[in-house]
N, CA, C and O of each residue as an XYZ file, in Angstrom:
236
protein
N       0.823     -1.200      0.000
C       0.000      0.000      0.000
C       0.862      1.257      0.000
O       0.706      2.292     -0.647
N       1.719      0.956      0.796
C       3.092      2.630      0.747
C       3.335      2.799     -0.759
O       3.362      3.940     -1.220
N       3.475      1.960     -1.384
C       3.937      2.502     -2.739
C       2.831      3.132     -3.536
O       2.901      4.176     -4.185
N       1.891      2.404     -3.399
C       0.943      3.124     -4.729
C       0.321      4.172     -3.736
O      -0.552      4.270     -4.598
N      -0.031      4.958     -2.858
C      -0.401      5.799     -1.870
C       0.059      6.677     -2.079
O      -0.514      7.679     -2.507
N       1.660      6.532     -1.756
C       2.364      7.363     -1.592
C       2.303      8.161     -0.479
O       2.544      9.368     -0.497
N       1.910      7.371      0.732
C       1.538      7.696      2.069
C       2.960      6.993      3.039
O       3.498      6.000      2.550
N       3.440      7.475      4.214
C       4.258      6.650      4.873
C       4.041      5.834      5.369
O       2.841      5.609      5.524
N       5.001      4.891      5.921
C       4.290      3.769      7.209
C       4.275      4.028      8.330
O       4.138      2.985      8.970
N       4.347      4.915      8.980
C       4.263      5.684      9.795
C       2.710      6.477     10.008
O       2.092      6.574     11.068
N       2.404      6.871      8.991
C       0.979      7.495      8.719
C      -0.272      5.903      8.240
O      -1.492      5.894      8.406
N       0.490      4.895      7.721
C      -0.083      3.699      7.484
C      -0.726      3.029      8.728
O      -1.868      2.620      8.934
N       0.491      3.058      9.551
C       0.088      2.290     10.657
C      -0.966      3.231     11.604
O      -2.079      2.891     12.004
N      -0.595      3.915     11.728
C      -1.656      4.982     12.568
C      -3.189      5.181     12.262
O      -4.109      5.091     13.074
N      -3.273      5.483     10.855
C      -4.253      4.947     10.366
C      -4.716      3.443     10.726
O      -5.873      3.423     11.146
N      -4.209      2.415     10.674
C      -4.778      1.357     10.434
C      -5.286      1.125     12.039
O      -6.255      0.400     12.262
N      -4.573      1.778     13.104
C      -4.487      1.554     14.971
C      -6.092      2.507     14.517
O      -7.146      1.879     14.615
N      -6.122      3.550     14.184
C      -7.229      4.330     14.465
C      -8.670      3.601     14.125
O      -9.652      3.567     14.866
N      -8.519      2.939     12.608
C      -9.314      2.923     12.249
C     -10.094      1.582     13.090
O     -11.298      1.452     13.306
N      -9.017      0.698     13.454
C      -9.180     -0.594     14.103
C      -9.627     -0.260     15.634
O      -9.936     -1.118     16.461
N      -9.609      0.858     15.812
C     -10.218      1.640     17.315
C     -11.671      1.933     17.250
O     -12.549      1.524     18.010
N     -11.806      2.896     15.972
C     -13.346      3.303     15.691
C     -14.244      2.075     15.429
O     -15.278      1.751     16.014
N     -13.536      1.408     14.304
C     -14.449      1.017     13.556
C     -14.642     -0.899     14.138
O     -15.580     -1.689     14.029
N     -13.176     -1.027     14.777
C     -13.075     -2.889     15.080
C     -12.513     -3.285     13.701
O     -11.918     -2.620     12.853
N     -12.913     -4.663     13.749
C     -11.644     -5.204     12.404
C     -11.684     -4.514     11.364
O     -10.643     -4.060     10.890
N     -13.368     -4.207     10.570
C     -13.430     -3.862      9.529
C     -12.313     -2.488      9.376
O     -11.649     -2.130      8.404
N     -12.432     -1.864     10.876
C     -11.539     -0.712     10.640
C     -10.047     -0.824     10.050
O      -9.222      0.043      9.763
N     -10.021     -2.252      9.980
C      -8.342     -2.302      9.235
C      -8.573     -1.644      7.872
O      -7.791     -0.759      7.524
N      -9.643     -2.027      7.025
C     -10.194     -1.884      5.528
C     -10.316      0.166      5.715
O      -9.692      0.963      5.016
N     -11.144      0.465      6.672
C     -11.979      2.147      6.705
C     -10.938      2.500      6.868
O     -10.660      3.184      5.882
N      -9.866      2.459      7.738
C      -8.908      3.522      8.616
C      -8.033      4.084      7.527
O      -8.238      5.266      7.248
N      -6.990      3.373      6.790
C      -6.413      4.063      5.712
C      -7.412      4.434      4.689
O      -7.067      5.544      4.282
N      -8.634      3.995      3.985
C      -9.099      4.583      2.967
C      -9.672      5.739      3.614
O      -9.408      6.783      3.017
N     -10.502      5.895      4.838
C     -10.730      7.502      4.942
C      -9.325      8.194      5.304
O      -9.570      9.394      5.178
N      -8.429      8.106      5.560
C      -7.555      8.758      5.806
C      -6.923      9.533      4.438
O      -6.822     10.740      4.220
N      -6.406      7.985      3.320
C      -6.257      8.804      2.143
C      -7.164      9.735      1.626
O      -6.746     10.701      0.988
N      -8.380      9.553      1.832
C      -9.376     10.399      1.098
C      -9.429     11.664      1.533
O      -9.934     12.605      0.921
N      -8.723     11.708      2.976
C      -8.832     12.849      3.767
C      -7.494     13.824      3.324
O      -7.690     15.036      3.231
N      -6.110     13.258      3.049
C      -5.477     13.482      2.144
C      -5.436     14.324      0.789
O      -4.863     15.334      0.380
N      -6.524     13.191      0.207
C      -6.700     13.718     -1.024
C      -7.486     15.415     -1.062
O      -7.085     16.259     -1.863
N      -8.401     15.644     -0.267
C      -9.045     16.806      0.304
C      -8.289     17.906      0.444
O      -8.422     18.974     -0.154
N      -7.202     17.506      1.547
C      -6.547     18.635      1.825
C      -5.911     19.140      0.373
O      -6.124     20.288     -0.019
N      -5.185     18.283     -0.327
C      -4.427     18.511     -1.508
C      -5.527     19.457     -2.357
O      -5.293     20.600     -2.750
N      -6.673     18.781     -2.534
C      -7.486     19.439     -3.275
C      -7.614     21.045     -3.402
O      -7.585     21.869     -4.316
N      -7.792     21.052     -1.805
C      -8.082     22.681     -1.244
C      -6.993     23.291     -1.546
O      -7.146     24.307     -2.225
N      -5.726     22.948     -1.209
C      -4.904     23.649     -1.533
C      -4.444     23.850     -2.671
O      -3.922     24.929     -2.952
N      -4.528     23.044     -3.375
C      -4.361     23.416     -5.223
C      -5.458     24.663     -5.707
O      -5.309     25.604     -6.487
N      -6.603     24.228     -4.888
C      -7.428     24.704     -5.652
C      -7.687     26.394     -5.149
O      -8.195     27.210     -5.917
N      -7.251     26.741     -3.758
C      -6.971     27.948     -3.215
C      -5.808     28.323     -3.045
O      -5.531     28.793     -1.942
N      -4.873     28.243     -3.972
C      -3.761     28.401     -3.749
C      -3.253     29.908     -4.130
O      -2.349     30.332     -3.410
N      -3.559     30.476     -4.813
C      -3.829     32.406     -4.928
C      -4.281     32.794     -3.676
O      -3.603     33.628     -3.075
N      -5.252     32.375     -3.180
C      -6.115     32.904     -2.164
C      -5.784     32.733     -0.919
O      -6.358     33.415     -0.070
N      -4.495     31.509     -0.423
C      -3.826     31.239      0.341
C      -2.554     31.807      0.558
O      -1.937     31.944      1.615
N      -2.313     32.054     -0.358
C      -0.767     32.828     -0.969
C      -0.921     34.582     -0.922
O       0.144     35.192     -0.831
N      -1.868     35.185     -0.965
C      -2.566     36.257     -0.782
C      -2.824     36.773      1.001
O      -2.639     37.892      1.479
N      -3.280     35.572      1.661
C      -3.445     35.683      3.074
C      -2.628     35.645      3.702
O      -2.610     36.223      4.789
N      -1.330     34.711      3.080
C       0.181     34.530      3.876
C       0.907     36.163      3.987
O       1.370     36.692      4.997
N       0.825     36.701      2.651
C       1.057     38.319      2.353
C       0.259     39.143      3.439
O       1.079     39.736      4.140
N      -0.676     39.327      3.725
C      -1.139     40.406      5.090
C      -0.854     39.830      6.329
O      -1.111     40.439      7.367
């Protein structure tokens, strides 16, 4: 999973402790996929506000 992610194992495993906390076994499966997805989000926002972020850093 580290490779095609492109997530650490460090952030892998944590995920997988969390998700296996919330959710119980299935949480092995939930914990990294909401996590990447949560990932993917942040990236999103920031690509996508990235003038508008870069603008706020300036004042």
């Amino acid at each position: 999973m580290q490779g095609n992610s492109g997530m650490s194992t460090l952030l892998i495993f944590f995920s997988l402790l969390g998700g296996l906390h919330l959710f119980g076994l299935i949480g092995l499966i939930y914990g990294p996929i909401i996590f990447a997805v949560t990932i993917v989000l942040f990236r999103l926002y920031e690509t996508e506000f990235e003038t508008f972020l870069a603008q706020q850093d300036r004042e």
